[in-house]
MARVEXVEX-755022 format. One record per residue: residue number from 1; chain; x negated, y, z of N, C-alpha, C, O in turn. Coordinates in nm, 2 decimals. Layout:
! residues N
 num cadena   n.xx   n.yy   n.zz  ca.xx  ca.yy  ca.zz   c.xx   c.yy   c.zz   o.xx   o.yy   o.zz
 NUM      A      X      Y      Z      X      Y      Z      X      Y      Z      X      Y      Z
...
***
This chain:
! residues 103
 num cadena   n.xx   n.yy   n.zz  ca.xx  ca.yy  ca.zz   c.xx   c.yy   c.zz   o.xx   o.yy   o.zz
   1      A -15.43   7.50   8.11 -15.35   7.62   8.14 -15.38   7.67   8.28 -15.39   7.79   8.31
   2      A -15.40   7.57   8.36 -15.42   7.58   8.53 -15.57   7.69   8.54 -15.58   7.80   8.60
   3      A -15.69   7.61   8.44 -15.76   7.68   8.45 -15.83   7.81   8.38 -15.93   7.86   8.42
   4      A -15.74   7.86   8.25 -15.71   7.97   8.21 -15.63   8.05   8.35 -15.70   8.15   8.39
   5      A -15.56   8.05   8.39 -15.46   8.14   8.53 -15.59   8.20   8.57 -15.62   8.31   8.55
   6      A -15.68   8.06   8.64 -15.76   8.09   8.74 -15.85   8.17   8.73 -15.89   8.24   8.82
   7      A -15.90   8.16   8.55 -16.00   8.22   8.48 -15.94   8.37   8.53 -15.99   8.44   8.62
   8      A -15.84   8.40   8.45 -15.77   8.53   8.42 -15.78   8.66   8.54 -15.80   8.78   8.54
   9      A -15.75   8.56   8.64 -15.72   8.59   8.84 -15.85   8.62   8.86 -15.84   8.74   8.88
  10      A -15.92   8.60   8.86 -16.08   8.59   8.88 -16.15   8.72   8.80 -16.22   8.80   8.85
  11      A -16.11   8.71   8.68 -16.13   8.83   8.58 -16.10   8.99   8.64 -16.18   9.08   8.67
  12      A -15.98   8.97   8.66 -15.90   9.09   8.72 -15.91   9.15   8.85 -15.89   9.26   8.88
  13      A -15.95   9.01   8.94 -15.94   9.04   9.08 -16.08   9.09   9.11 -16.09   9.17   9.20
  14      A -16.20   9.04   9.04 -16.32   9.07   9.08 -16.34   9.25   9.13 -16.39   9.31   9.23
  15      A -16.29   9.29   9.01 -16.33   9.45   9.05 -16.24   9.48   9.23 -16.28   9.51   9.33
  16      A -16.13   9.45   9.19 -16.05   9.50   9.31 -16.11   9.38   9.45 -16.06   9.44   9.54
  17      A -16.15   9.32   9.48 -16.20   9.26   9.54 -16.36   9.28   9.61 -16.39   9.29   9.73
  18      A -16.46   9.29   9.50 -16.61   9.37   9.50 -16.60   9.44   9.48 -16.71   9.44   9.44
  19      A -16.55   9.57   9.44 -16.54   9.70   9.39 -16.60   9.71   9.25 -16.70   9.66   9.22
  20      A -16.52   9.80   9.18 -16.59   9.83   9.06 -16.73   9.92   8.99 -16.74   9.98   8.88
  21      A -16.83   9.91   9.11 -16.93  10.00   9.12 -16.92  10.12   9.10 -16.80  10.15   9.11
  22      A -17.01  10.22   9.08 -16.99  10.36   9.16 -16.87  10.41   9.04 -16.86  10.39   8.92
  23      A -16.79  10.50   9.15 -16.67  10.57   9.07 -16.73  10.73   8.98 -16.67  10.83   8.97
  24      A -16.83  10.71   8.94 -16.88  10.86   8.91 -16.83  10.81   8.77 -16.77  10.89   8.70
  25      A -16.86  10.68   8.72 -16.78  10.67   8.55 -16.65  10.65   8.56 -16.59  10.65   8.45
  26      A -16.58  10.63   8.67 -16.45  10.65   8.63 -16.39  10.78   8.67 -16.27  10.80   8.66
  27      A -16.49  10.91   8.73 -16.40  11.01   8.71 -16.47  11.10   8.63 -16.43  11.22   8.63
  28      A -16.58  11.06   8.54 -16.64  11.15   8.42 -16.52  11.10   8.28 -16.53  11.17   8.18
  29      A -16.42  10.98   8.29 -16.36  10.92   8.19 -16.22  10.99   8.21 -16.14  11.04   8.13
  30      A -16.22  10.97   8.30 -16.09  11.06   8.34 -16.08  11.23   8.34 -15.98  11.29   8.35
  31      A -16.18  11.27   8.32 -16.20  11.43   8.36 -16.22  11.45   8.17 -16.17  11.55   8.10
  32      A -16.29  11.36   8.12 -16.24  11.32   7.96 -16.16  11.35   7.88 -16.15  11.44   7.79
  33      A -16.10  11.23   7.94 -15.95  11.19   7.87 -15.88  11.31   7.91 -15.79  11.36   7.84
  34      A -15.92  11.36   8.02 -15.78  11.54   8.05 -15.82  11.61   7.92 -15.74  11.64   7.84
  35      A -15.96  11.64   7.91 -16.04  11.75   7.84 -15.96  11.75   7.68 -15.91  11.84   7.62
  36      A -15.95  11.59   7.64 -15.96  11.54   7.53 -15.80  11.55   7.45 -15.77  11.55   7.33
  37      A -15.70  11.56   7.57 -15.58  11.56   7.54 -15.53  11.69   7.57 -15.42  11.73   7.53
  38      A -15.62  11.80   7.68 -15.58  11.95   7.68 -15.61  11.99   7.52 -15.53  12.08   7.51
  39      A -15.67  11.99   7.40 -15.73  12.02   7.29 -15.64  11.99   7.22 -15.63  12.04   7.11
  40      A -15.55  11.88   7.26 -15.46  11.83   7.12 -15.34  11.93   7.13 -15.28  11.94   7.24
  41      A -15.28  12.01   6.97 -15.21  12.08   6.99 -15.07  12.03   7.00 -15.05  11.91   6.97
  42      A -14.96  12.12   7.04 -14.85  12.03   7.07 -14.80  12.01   6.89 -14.86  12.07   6.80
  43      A -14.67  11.93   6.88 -14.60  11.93   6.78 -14.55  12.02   6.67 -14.56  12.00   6.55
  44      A -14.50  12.15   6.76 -14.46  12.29   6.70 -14.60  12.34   6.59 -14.61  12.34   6.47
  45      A -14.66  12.36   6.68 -14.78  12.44   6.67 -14.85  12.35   6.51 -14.88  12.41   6.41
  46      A -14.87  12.19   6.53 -14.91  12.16   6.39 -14.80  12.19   6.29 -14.84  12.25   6.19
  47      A -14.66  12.16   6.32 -14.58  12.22   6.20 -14.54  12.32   6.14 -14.49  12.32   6.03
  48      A -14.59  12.46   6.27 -14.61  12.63   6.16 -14.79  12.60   6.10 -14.83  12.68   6.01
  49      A -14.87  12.51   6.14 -14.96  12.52   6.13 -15.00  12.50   5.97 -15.08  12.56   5.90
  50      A -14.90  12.34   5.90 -14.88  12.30   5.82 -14.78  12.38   5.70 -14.80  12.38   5.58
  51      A -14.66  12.46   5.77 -14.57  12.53   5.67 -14.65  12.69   5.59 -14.63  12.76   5.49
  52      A -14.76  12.69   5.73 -14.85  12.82   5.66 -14.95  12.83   5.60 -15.02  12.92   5.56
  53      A -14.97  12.67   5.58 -15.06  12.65   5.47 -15.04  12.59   5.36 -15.12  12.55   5.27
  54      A -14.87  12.55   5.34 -14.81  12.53   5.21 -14.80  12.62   5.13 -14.74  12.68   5.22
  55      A -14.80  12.70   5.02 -14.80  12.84   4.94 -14.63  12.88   4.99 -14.58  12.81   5.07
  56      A -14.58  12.96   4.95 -14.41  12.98   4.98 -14.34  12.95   4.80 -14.22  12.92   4.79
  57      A -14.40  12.96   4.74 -14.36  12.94   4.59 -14.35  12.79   4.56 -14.25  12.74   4.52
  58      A -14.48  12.73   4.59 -14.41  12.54   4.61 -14.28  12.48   4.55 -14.17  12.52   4.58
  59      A -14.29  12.37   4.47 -14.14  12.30   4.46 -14.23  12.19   4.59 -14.34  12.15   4.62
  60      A -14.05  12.16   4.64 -14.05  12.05   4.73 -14.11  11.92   4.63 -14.10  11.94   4.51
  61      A -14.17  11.80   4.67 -14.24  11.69   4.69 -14.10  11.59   4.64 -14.02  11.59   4.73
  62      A -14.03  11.49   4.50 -14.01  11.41   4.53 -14.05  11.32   4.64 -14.17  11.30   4.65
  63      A -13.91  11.21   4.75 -13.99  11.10   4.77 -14.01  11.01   4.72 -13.96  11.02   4.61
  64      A -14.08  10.90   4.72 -14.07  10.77   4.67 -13.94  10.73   4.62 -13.92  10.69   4.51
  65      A -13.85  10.74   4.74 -13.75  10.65   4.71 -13.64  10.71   4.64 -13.56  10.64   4.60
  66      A -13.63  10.86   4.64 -13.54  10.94   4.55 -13.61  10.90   4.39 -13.52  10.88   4.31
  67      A -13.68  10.90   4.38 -13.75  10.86   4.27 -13.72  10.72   4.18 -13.68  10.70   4.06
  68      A -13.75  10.65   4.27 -13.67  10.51   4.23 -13.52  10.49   4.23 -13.46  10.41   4.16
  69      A -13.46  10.58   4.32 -13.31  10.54   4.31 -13.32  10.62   4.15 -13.27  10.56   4.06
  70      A -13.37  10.77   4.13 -13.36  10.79   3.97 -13.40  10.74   3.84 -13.35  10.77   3.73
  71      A -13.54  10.64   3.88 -13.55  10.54   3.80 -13.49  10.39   3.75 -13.51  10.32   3.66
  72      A -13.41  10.38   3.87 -13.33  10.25   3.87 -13.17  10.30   3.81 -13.09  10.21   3.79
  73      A -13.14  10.41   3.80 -13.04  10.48   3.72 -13.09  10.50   3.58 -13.00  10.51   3.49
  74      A -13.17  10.50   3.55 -13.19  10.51   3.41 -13.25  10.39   3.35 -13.31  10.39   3.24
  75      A -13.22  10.24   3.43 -13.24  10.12   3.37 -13.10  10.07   3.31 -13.01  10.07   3.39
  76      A -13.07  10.05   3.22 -12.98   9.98   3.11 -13.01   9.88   2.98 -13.10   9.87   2.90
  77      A -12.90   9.82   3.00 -12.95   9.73   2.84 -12.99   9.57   2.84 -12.97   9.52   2.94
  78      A -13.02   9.52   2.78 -13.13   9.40   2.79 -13.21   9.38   2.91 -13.22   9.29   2.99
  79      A -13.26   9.47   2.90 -13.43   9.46   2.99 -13.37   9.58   3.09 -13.40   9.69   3.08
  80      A -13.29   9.54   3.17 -13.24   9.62   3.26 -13.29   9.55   3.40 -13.31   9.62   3.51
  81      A -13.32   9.44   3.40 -13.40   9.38   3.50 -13.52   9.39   3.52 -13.58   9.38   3.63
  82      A -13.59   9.41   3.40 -13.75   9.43   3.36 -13.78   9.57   3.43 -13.88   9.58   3.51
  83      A -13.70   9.65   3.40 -13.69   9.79   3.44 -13.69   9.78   3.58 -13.80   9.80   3.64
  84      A -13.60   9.75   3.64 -13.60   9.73   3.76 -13.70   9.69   3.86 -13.72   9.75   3.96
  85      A -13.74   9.60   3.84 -13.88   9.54   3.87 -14.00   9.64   3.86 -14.07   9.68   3.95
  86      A -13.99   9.68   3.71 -14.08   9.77   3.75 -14.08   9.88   3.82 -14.19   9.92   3.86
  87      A -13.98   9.93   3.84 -13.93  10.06   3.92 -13.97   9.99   4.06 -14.06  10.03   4.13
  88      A -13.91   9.91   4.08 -13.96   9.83   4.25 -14.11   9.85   4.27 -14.17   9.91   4.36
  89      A -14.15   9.78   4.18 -14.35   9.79   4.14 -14.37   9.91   4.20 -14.41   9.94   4.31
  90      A -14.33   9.98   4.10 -14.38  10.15   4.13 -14.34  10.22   4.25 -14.39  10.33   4.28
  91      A -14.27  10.17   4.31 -14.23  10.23   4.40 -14.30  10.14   4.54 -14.29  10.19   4.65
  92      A -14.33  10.08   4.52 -14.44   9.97   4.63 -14.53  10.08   4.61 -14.56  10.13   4.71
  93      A -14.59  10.12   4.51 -14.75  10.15   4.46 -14.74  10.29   4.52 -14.85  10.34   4.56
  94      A -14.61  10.36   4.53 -14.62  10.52   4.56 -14.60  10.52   4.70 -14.66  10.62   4.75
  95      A -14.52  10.43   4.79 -14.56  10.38   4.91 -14.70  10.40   4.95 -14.74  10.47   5.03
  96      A -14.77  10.31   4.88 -14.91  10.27   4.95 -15.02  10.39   4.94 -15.11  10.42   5.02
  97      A -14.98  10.46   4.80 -15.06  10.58   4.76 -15.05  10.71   4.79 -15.13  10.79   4.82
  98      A -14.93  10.71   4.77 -14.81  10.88   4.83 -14.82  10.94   4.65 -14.78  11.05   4.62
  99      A -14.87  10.84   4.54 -14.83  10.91   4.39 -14.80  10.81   4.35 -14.83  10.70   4.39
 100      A -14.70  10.85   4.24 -14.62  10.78   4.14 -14.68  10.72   4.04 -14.76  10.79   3.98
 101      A -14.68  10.58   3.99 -14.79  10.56   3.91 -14.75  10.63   3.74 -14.64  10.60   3.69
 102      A -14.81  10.69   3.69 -14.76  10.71   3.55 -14.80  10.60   3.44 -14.88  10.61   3.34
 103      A -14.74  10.50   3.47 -14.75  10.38   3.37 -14.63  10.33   3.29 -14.64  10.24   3.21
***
């Protein structure tokens, strides 16, 4: 463990200690990263960006889980567990997919 520390100390300290050679790549990385994050649009802006390219006529998107709570209402009977299960299934599958399985 003593000599993992030392390892680690040594890793870290080296740059600040010898310098981390010429700073022209850390201010082309930095002048970058500004460039790279002035381009990204804010929040607003993707969500009129998103509502004006949904049609306006559109029905809203069941979710998953409105879905399943309406498929697990419509299990009864015997195989009311079976149902269920599968409704859970299905609802794992529309999770991972964003569609409903039609099975």
């Amino acid at each position: 463990m003593i000599c993992v520390s030392v390892m680690l100390a040594i890793f870290l300290g080296w740059p600040l200690a010898f310098g981390g050679g010429s700073n022209s790549g850390n201010i082309e990385s930095k002048s970058g990263a500004k460039a790279a994050t002035a381009t990204v649009p804010a929040k607003q802006q993707m969500l009129q960006a998103v509502q004006a390219a949904v049609p306006a006529g559109t029905v809203a998107v069941e979710s998953c889980y409105k879905r399943y709570q309406r498929e697990v209402k419509l299990c009864s009977g015997t195989s009311s567990a079976t149902c269920r299960l599968k409704s859970s299934d299905n609802w794992d599958l529309c999770e991972a997919t964003g569609f409903w399985p039609d099975k």
